[in-house]
N, C-alpha and C positions, 0 to 999 in steps of 0.2 A: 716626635715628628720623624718622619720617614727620613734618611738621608740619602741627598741625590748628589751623585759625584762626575764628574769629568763622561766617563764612557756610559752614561745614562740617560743622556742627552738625547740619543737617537731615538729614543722610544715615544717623542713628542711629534714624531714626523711619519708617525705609522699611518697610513693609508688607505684604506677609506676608516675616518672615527667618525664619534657622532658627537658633536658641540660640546657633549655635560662631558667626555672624556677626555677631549683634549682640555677643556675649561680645569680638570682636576689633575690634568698631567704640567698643565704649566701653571697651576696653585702651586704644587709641590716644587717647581724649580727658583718659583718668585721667593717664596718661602724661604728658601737656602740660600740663597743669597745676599751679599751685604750690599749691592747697590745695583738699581736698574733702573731703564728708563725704555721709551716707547716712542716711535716714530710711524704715524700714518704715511705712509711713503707712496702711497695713489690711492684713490675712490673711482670710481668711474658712474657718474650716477644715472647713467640707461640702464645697467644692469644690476647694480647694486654690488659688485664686487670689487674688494679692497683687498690693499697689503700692508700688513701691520709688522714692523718690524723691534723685535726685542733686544734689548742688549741688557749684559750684567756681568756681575764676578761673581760667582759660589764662594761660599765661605768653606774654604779648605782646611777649616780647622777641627778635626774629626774629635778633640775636648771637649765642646761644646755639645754635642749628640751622645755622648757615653752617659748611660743610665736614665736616658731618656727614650 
């Protein structure tokens, strides 16, 4: 498994992506971390756009990813 650390973070905020890459950009950060959670924080439903808000901790324990 890939590891994703602290200043890697900004590559999930890259501008214009297309769904399947950000959908693979924050697999890999859900993945690394040891706990997270998810908040709808508005829909608007005239237009269908929403803001999903993530939160987690990264597992900073680089033991775990050696030889893998």
């Amino acid at each position: 498994m890939p590891r994703i650390g602290p200043s890697d973070l900004h590559f999930i905020e890259r501008s214009p992506t297309s769904p399947a890459a950000l959908s693979s950009g924050i697999r890999e950060v859900l993945n690394c971390s040891m706990s997270t959670k998810a908040k709808v924080e508005s829909y608007n439903w005239e237009t269908g756009e929403y803001r999903i808000v993530l939160q987690g901790t990264l597992d900073l324990d680089e033991t775990k990813y050696q030889g893998k």
